[in-house]
C-alpha positions as CSV (number, residue, x, y, z in Angstrom):
1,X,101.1,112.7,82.6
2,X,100.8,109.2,84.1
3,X,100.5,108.8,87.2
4,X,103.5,107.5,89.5
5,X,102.4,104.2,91.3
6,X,103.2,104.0,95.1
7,X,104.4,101.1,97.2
8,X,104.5,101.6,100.6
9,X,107.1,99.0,102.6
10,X,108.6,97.8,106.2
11,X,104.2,97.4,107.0
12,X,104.6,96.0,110.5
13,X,100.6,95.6,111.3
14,X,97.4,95.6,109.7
15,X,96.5,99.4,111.3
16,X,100.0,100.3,108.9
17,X,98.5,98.7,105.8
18,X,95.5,100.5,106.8
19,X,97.3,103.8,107.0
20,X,99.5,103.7,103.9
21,X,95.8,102.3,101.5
22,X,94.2,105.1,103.2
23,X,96.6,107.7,102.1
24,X,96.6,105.8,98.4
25,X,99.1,103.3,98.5
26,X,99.1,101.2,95.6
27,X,101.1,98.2,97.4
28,X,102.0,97.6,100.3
29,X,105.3,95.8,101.2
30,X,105.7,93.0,103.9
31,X,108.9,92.2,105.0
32,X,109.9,88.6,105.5
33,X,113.2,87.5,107.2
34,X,116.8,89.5,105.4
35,X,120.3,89.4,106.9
36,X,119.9,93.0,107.3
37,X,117.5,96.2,107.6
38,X,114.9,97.2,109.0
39,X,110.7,96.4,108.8
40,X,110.7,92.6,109.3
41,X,107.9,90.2,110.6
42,X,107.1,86.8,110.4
43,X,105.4,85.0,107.7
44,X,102.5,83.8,109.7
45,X,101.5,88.0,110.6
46,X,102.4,88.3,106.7
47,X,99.4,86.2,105.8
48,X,97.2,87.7,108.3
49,X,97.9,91.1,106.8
50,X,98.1,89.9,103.2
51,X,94.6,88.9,103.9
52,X,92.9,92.0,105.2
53,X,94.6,94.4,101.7
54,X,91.7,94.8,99.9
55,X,92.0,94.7,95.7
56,X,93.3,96.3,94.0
57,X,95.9,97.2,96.0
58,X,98.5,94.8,96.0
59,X,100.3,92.9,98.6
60,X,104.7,92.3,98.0
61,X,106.1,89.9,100.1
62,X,109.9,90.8,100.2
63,X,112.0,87.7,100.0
64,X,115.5,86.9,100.8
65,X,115.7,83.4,99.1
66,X,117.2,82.6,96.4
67,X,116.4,79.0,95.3
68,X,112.5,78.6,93.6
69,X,111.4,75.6,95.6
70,X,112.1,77.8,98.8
71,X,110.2,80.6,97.1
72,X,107.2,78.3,96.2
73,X,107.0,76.8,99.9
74,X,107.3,80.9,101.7
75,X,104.5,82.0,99.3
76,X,102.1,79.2,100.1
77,X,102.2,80.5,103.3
78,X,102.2,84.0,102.8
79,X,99.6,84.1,100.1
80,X,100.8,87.3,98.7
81,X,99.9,89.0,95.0
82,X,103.4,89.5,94.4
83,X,106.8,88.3,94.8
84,X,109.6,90.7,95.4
85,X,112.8,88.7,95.1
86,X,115.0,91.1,97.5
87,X,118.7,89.1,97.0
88,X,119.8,87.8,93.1
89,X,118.0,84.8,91.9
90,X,120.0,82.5,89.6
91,X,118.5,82.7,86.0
92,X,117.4,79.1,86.0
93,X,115.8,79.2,89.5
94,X,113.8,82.7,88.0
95,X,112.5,80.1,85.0
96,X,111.3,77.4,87.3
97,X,109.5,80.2,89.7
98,X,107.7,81.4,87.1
99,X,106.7,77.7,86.0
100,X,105.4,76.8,89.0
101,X,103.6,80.6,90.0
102,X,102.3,81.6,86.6
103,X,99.5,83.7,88.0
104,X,101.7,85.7,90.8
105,X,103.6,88.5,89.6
106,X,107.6,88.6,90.0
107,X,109.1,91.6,90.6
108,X,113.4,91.1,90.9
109,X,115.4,94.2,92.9
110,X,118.4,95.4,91.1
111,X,120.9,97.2,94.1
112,X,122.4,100.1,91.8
113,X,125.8,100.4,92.9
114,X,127.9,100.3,89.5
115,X,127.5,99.9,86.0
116,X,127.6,96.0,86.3
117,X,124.0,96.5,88.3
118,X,122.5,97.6,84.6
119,X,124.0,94.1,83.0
120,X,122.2,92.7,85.7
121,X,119.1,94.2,85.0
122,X,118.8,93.5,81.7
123,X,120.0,90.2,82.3
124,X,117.1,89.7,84.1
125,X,114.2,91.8,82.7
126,X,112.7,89.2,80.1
127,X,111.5,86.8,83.5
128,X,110.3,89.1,85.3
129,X,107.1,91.3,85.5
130,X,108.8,94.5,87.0
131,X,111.9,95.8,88.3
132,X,112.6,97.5,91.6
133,X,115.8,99.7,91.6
134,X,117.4,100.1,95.5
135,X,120.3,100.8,97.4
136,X,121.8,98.1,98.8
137,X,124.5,95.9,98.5
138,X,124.2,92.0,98.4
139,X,128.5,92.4,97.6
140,X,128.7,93.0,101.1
141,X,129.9,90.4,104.2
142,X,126.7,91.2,105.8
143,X,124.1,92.1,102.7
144,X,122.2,94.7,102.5
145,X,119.1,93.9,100.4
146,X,117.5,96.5,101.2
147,X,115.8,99.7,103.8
148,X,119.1,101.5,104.1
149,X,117.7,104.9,103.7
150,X,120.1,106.1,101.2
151,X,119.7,107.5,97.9
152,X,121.5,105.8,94.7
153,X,122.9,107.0,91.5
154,X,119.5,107.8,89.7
155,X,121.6,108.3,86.2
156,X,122.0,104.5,86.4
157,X,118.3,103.7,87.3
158,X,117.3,106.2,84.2
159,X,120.1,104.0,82.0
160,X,118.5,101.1,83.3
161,X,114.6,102.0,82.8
162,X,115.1,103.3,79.2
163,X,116.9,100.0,78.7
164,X,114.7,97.3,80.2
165,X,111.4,97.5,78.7
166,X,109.7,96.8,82.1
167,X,107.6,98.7,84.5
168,X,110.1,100.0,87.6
169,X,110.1,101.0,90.4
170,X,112.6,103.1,92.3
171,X,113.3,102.5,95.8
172,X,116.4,104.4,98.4
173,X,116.0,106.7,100.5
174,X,113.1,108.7,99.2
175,X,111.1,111.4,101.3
176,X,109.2,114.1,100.7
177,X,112.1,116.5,100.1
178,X,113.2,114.6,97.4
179,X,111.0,112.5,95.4
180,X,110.2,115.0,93.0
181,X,113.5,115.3,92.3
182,X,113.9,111.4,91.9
183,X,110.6,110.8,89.6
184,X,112.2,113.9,87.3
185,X,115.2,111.9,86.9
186,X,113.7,108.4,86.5
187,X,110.4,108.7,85.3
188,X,109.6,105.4,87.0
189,X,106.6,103.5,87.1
190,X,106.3,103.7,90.9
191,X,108.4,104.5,93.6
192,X,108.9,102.0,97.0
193,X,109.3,103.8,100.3
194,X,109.9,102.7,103.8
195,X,112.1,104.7,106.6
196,X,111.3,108.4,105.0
197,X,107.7,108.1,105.9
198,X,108.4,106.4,109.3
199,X,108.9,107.9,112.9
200,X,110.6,106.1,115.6
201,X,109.8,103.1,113.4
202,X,106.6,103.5,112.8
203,X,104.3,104.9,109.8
204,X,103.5,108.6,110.3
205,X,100.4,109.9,108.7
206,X,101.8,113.1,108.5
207,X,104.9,112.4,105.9
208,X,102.9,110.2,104.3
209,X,100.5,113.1,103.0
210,X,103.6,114.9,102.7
211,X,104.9,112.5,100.6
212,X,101.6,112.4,98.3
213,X,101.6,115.8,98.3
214,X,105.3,116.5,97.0
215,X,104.7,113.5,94.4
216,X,101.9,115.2,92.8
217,X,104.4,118.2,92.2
218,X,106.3,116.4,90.3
C-alpha cells in the first residue's frame, strides 16, 4: 500500500514547522496574504522559516495571486520549494510561471464545489506538477481560498483524481475522526491539514499524533 503523503498548513513559526517535521510531516504550508481564512504571516517570516525546513521535506508557499510576474517577484522572496497557487490562475499566466520557475514545483488548488470544479481540474492538470483538492469558494464576494474547516464532496475529488493523471492532494476539513474515511474515498497522494490539528490556533502535538495514528489505519 503506498503510503499517504502529509502536508501540514497555517505553520505560523519555526517551533510549528518543527512540530509538524517532527511528527512526519512531509510539507509544510506557509501562508502568505488571502482575502480570507485563517494561518497567515508575512513573507519576510516565510523565508525565515522556509529556510530552517530541512530536505526533504518540502516547503509550500500558499499564494493568492493570480498574474505570473506577481508570482515570480513573492517567490524571490520567499524562496520556497513549491508554489501552491491558492485562487485560479489564467492558463496563459500558468505557461509563463512555469517558463520562468522551471525548477520549482507548481501545485494549482481546485475548490470542489460542483461539477464545473472537475472541468477545471482537468483544464489545468497538464501545467501543473500536482493538484490540491479544498473547500472553498473563490465564487464568493469575499473568497474563500482556503482553511474553512469543512469537508467537500469527496465523490467529486475521486472523479477528479482518476481523471487527472496527477499526484493530489486532498485538503477540507480533515481530523483525526475522519481521514480514514477521506483517504478510502480518494485514494490521494497526500492529504493537507490545518485547523483539525490546531488548538486555540495553534499546532497541538497531541492531534497531530492522533492524526498519524488514524492515517495509518487507513
Amino acid at each position: 500500500m503506498t503510503r499517504v503523503r502529509v502536508k501540514v498548513c497555517c505553520i505560523a513559526d519555526r517551533d510549528e514547522a518543527a512540530l509538524a517535521i517532527a511528527a512526519g510531516a512531509d510539507a509544510v504550508g506557509l501562508v502568505s496574504a488571502m482575502p480570507s481564512g485563517p494561518g497567515v504571516i508575512g513573507d519576510v517570516l516565510i523565508a525565515d522559516i522556509a529556510r530552517s525546513v530541512p530536505p526533504p521535506v518540502a516547503s509550500f508557499l500558499l499564494t493568492s495571486r493570480v498574474d505570473a510576474a506577481s508570482i515570480v517577484a513573492q517567490h524571490a522572496t520567499c524562496a520556497t520549494t513549491v508554489l501552491q497557487l491558492c485562487d485560479h490562475v489564467p492558463l496563459a499566466e500558468l505557461r509563463q510561471l512555469r517558463a520562468q520557475l522551471p525548477a520549482v514545483k507548481l501545485v494549482q488548488v481546485i475548490h470542489v464545489i460542483d461539477a464545473q470544479s472537475v472541468d477545471e481540474a482537468l483544464a489545468v492538470a497538464p501545467l501543473v506538477d500536482a493538484l490540491l483538492l479544498d473547500s472553498g469558494n473563490q465564487r464568493r464576494a469575499v473568497k474563500e481560498l482556503g482553511g474553512t474547516g469543512r469537508t467537500h464532496d469527496w465523490r467529486l475529488s475521486r472523479r477528479i483524481r482518476e481523471r487527472c493523471g496527477l499526484p493530489l492532494f486532498l485538503a477540507g476539513g480533515l481530523t483525526p475522526a475522519n481521514v480514514a474515511e477521506a483517504v478510502a474515498t480518494v485514494e490521494p497522494f497526500g492529504v493537507d491539514l490545518c485547523n483539525g490539528v490546531r488548538s486555540d490556533g495553534r499546532l497541538d502535538a497531541a492531534k497531530l499524533r492522533a492524526f498519524f495514528a488514524a492515517l495509518a489505519l487507513h
